[in-house]
C-alpha positions as a printed NumPy array, in Angstrom:
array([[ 93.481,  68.509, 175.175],
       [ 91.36 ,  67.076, 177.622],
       [ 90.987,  64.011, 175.499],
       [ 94.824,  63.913, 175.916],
       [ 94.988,  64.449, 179.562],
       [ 92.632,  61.28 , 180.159],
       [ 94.449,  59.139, 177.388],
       [ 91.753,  58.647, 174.91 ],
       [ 93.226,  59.616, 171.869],
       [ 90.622,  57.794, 169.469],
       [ 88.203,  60.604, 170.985],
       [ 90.661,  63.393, 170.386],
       [ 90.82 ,  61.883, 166.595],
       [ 87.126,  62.82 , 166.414],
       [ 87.987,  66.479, 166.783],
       [ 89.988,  66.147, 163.916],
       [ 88.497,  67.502, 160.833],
       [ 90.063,  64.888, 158.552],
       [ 89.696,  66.888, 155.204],
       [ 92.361,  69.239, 156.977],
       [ 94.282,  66.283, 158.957],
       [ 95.785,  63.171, 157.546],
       [ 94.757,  60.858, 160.45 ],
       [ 97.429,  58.362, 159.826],
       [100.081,  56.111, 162.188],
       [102.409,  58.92 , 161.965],
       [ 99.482,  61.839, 163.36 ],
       [ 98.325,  58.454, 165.407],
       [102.084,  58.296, 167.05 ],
       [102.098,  62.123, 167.438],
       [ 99.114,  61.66 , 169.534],
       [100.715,  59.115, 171.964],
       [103.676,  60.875, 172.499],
       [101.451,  63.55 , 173.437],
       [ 99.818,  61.899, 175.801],
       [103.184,  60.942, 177.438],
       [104.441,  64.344, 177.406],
       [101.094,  65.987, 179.017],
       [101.078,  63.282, 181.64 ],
       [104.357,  64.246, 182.781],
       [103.715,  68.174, 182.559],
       [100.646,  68.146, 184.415],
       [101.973,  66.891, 187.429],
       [104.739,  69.886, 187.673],
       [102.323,  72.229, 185.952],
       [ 98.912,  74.482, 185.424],
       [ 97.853,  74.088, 181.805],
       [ 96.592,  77.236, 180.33 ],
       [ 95.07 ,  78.647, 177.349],
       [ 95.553,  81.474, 175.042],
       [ 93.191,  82.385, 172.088],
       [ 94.832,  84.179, 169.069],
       [ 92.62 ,  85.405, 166.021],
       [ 94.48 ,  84.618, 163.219],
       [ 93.909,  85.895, 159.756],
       [ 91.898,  82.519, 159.083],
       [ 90.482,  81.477, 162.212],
       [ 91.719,  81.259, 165.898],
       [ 94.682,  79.696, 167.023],
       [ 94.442,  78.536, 170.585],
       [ 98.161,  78.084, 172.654],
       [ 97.446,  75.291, 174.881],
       [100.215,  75.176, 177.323],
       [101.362,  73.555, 180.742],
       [103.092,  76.175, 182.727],
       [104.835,  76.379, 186.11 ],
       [106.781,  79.976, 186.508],
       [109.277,  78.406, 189.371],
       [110.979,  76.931, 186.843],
       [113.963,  77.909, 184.979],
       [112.409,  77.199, 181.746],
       [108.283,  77.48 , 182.778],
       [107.211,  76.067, 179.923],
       [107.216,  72.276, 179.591],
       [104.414,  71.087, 177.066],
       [102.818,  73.359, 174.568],
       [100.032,  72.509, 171.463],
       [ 98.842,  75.238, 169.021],
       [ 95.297,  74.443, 167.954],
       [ 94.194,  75.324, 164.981],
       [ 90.28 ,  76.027, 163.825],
       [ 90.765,  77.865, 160.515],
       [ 87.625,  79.334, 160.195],
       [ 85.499,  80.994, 162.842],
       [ 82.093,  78.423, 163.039],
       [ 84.631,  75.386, 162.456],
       [ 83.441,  72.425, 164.742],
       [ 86.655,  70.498, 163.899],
       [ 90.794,  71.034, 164.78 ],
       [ 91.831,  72.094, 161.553],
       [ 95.319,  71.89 , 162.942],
       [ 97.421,  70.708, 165.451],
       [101.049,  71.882, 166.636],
       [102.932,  69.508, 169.102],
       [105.999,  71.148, 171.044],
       [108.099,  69.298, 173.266],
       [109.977,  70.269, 176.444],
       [113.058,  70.686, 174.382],
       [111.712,  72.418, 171.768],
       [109.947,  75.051, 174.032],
       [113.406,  75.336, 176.081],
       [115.272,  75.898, 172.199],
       [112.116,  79.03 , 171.625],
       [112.515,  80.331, 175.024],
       [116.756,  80.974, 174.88 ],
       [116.616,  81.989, 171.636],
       [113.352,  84.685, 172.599],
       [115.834,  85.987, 175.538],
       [119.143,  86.114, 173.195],
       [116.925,  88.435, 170.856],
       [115.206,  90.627, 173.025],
       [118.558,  91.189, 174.741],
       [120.127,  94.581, 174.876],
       [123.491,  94.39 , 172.273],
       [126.652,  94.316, 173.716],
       [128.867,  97.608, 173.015],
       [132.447,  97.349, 172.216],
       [135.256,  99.529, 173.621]])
């Protein structure tokens, strides 16, 4: 993510193990809107990490975070290295502002309490 943060996505490619990754215009594209998106979240936001062990490997949550908002979260990548001496991103999950805002309502509507009928 650093990579990211300082706009050099050709280094961020090389973190890319590229027998997991299709490094093509579309990934390429991915990466630039990226970049966009982080630029704007870190001004309004901490970024913060969270390690998960995963059946295969660890998946890292990578997110920019700033709990005085309404909806906190406002950029978010899961990183993926599927096996636990992996050198390489094995894979690489974008969310956007919007799509973060969609996980966060629908989290809330389900861990509400139902509604009883008279």
């Amino acid at each position: 993510m650093y990579f990211l943060e300082q706009d050099m996505q050709d280094n961020a490619i090389s973190m890319i193990d590229e027998h997991k990754i299709i490094v093509n215009k579309a990934f390429k594209d991915k990466l630039k809107e990226a970049t966009k998106q982080i630029a704007i979240a870190i001004k309004k936001a901490e970024p913060g990490i969270i390690p998960v062990k995963e059946k295969e490997g660890t998946r890292y949550t990578y997110c920019y975070y700033n709990k005085d908002l309404q909806f906190p979260e406002l950029y978010q990548a899961d990183i993926f290295f599927f096996s636990d001496d992996a050198t390489k991103i094995s894979k690489v999950i974008f969310y956007t502002p919007e799509e973060l805002k969609k996980k966060r309502i629908e989290r809330e509507k389900s861990a509400a309490p139902p509604k009883i009928k008279n």
